[in-house]
N, C-alpha and C positions, 0 to 999 in steps of 0.2 A: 560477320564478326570483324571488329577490327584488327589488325597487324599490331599487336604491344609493340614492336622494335619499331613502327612508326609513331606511337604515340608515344615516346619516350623521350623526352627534352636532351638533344645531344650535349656530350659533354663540353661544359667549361669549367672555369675559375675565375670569378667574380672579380675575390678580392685578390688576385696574383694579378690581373686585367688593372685594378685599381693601383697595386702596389709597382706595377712599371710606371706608371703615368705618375704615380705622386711624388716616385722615388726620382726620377726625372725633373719636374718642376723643382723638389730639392736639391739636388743634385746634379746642373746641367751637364757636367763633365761624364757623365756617367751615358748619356747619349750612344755616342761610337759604338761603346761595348755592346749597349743594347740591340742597335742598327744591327751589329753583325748576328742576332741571335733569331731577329722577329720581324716580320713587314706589319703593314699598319691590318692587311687582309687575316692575322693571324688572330687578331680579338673578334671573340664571339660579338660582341654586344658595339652595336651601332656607334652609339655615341664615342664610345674610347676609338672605335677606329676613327672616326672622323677629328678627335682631338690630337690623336696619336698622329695623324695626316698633318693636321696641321702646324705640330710641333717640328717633323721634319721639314715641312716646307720651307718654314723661317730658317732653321739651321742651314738649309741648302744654300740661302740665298743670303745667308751670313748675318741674318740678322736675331737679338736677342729673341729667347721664348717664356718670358717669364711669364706669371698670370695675364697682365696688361695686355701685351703683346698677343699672347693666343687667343685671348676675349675678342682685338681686335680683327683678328685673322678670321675668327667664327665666325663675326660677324660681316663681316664684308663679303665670306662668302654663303653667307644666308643660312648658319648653319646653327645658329646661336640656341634657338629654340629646342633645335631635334636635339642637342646635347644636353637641355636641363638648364642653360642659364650659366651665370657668373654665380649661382649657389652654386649648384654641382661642381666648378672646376674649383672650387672653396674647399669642397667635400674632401674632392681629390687629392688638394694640399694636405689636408691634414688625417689622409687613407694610411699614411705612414711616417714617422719621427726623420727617417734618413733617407739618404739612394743609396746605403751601403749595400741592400739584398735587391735591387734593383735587374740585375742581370739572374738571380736565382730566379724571383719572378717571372722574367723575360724567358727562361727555359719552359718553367710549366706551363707559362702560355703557347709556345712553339708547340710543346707536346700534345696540349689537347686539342692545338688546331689540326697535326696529324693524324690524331684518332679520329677525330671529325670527318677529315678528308678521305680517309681509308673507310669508314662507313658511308661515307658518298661514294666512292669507290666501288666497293663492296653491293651499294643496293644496283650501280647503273652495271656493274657485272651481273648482278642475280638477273634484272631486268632483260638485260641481252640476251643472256646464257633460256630464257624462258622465249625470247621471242625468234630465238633459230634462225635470224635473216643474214648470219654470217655459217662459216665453217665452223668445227669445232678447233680448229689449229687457228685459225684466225682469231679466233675468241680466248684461247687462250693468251697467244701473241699480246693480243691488244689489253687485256686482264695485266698481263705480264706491265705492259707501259703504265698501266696507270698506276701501279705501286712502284714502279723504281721511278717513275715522275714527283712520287709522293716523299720517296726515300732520297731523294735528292734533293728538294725543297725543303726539307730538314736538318740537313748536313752544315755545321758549322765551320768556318771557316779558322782554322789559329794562324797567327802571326807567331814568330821566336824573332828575338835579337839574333844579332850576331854573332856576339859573345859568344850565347850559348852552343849558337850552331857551330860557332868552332872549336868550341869544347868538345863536343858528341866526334868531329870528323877527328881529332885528336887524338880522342879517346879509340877510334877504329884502326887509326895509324898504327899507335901502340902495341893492341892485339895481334894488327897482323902483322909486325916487325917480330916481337914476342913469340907469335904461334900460340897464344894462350887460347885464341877463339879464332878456330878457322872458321865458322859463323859470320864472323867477320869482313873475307875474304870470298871471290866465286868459287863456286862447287867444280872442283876437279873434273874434267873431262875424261883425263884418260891421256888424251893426245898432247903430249910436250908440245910443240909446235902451236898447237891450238889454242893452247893454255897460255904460253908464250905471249900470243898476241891478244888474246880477250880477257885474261886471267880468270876465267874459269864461266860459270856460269850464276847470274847475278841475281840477286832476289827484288820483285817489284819490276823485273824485264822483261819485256814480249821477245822470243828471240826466234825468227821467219826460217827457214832451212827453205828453200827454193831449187827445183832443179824441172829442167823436162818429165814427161814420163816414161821410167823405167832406165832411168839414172842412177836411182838406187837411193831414196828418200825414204823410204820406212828401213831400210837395210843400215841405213847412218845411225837415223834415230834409235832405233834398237841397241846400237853398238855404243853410243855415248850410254843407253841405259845402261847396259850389263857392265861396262866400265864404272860406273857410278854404283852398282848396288854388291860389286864382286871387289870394289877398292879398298874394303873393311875385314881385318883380319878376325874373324871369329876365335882363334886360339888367345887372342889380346886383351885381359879382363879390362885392360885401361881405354880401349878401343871405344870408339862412340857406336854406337847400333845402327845399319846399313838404314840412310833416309828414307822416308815414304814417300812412294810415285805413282804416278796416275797415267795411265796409256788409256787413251781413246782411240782406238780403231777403228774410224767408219766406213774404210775397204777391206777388212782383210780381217778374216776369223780368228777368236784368241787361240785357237788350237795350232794355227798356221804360225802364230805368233812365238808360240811356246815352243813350235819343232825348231823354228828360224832360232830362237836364243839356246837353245839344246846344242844343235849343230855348232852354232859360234863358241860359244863354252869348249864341248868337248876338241873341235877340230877334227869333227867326223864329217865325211861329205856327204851332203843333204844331199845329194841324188840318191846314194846309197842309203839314205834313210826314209828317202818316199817310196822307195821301192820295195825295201824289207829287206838287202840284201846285206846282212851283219855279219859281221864274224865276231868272236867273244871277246876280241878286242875293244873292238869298236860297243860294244854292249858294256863293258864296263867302263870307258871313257865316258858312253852317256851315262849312266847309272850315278859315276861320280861327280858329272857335270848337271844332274839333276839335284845330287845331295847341298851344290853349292847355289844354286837357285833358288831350292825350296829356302832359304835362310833369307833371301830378300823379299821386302815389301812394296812386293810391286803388284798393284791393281791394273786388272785390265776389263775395258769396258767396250764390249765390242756390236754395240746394238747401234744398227743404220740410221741415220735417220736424227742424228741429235742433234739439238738447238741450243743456241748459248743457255736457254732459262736450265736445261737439265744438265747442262755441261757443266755449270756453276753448280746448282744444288748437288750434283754427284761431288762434288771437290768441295762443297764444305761440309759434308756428310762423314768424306775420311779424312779432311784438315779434323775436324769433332772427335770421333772417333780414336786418333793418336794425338789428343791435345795433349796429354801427359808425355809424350814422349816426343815433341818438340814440333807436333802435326805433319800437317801436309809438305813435302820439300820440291815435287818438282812434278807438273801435270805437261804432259807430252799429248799433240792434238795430228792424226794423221786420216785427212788435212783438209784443211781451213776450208776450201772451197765443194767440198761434202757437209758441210755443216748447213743446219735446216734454215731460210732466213725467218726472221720476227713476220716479215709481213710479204705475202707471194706479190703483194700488187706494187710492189717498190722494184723501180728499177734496177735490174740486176747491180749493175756499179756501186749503188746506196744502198742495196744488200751486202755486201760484201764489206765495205767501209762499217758496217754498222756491226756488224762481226768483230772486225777487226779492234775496230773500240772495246768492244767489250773482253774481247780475249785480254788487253792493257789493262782495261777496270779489274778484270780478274786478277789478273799480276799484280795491282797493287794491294788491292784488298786484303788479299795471303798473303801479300808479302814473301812471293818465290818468283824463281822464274817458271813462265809458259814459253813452251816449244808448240808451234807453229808450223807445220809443215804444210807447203803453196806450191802450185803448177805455175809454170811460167809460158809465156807462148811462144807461137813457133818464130819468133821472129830472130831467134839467139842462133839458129838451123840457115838462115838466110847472111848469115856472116862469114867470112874466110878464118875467123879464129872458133864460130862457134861457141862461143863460152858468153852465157844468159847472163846479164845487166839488171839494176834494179828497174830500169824502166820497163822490162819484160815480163812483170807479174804479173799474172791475167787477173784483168776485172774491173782491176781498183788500183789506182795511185795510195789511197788508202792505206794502205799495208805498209808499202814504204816509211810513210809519215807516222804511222803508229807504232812503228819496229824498232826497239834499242839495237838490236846487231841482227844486220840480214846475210844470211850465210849462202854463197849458189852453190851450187855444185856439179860437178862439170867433169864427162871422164872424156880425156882426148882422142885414145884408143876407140872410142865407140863412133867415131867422126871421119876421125882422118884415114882410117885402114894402116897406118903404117906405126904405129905408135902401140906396144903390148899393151891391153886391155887390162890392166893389172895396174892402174894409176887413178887415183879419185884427185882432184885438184876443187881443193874449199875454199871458196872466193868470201873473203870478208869483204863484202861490198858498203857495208853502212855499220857502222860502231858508234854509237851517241858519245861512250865514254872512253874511246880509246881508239887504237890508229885501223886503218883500212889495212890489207893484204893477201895475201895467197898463200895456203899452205899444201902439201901433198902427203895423201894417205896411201900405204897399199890395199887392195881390193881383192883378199882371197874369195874370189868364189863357188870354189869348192863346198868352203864354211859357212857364207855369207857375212865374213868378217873383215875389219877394215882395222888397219894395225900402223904404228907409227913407219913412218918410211927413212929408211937407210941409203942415203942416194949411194954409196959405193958398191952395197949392196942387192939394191932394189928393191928392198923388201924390208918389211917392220918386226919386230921384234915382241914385243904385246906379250 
């Protein structure tokens, strides 16, 4: 029996195919726009691409493409016949009165070349997926490229004036002078100091948190959470509803995760809470530092082993999910270099970079920021100050290049032996939109919290 989904005439639009092309000869001006929408590969049907080719060609090379013109372009390059003749491009004039819907055109031709594409797609995945000569992770991977190759060949490019554009920056200025829309402005850290210098945390930003291991990289990350979801006064009807957030965990259990934010909260010491050894004190600090957790939305996803394809679908699953109440605000990744690559046969380096990109594409897509957490190597251990450099990222240069603000962090205490353990030093090493610097946290480890630092004091206040 045959396959019907092969015998099925894939789809086009004849007269959308006809009404670019007529709309065009009518309308040369109307060109550019179209250029940006459709290549000439994007019509089903032979002859329009080869006309469609030949109307750019002239354009390229600056010269008119009126009927005359294209007739003789056809024909010089032997093409005159396969296109139907100086009837057909007749036809074509008069397939439409204007080039006013000439770019609507131009979209539904786009679009059925992607459904086309995606069913070519689609059969050479079925095909693989039946003939077993890869993995099953490899096959997904490679599944995976050939739709965001499809999804990108799709994507339209816009230009704005300037005008406009400085109208929109205007209009941001305003709100955040105003205060009308902290939306507007970065998302609160927590950390004056920190805040200070990055103003906050930015939407559309990859932002790198980089330190050795056992520095204290998921112990930050956490602590900017619980500052961001604990910043919102519940008794406040006027109050906005604490953001949705996304924790990826791909070392460390969400149970370990949720004792670690319990302890921070309450200011009970996690030793004394792996051990069991409570008093009722301490049981009702957590108790109440569990009532004020349970109020934020925060997801945690702690399954080994994730690749950017599920890392993205799990973040627009709960972007979806809270569309109504302003989505997804802020996906936290610990860290970068646990993450699964697209393809095992790519060299580690171009694994890494190819993460790194797409953790950016994710950022912009939602439109928030992603936190990044990366191991640096040992090369920062080889210095008299000790304190890790953007060049010390393992892997990949990559990271660097794709990072709006790369953060290190750096405890001197843990080095030098004479310095109290009780100082975190957060090196703004790279900021796209704002200045380099150094700030200092204190490091209760009792709690596993990290609090603004009081230099007369020594200690933060939180």
């Amino acid at each position: 029996m045959s396959d019907p989904m092969t015998d099925r005439l894939p789809p086009h639009n004849r007269d959308a195919e006809r009404g670019v092309i007529g709309g065009i000869l009518r309308d040369p001006d109307v060109l550019p726009t179209v250029q940006q929408t459709i290549k000439a590969d994007n019509f089903y049907f032979d002859a329009h691409q080869k006309i469609y080719q030949a109307i750019t060609d002239l354009s390229n090379e600056n010269q008119p493409f009126d009927l005359v013109m294209i007739y003789e372009r056809l024909k010089k390059n032997k093409q005159l016949e396969d296109v139907g003749g100086n009837a057909y491009l007749a036809d074509l004039w008069d397939a439409v009165p204007t080039g006013a819907n000439a770019e609507y055109h131009a979209k539904i031709v786009r679009d059925t070349a992607m459904v086309r594409s995606l069913i070519h797609a689609g059969n050479e995945i079925l095909r693989d997926s039946f003939d077993r000569t890869q993995s099953a992770d490899e096959l997904v991977a490679q599944a995976e490229r050939k739709i965001m190759d499809i999804a990108k060949a799709g994507m339209v490019g816009e230009t704005y004036s300037l005008k406009d554009t400085l109208n929109e920056a205007l209009q941001r200025l305003d709100a955040r002078i105003g205060g009308t829309d902290l939306s507007m402005s970065g998302m609160p850290t927590g950390y004056v100091d920190l805040d200070n210098i990055t103003a906050g945390l930015h939407k559309s930003e990859l932002v790198i948190i980089a330190a050795r291991p056992s520095v204290g990289k998921t112990a930050y990350a956490l602590n900017l959470v619980r500052n961001i979801l604990t910043a919102h006064d519940p008794n406040d009807p006027n109050a906005p509803p604490p953001p949705v957030i996304l924790f990826f965990s791909l070392e460390m259990a969400r149970i370990e995760l949720a004792e670690r934010l319990l302890t921070c909260q309450s200011r009970v010491d996690s030793h004394k809470v792996r051990k069991g050894h409570l008093n009722s004190d301490d049981i009702t600090k957590l108790m109440e530092a569990g009532d004020a957790l349970r109020r934020a939305r925060l997801y945690i996803d702690d399954t080994p082993s994730r690749t950017m394809i599920q890392i993205g679908a799990t973040a627009r699953r709960i972007d979806k999910k809270h569309e109504k109440e302003g989505g997804l605000q802020l996906v936290v990744i610990d860290y970068l270099q646990l993450i699964e690559p697209e393809s095992r046969r790519d060299p580690r380096q171009e694994q890494v970079a190819q993460i790194s990109r797409r953790l950016k594409f994710l950022a912009r897509e939602l439109n928030i920021p992603v936190i990044a957490l990366a191991q640096v190597n040992r090369a920062s251990e080889d210095r008299q100050d000790h304190k890790p450099r953007l060049s010390d990222l393992r892997e990949s240069g990559s990271i660097e290049q794709d990072a709006d603000t790369c953060m290190m962090l750096h405890r001197p205490g843990k080095f030098d032996g004479t310095t109290e353990d009780n100082i975190l030093e957060v090196i703004i090493a790279k900021q796209r939109n704002g200045p380099t610097g150094e700030i200092t946290l204190t490091w209760r480890k009792a709690y596993n919290r990290y609090e603004n630092y009081i230099a007369d004091a020594g200690h933060g206040g939180l």
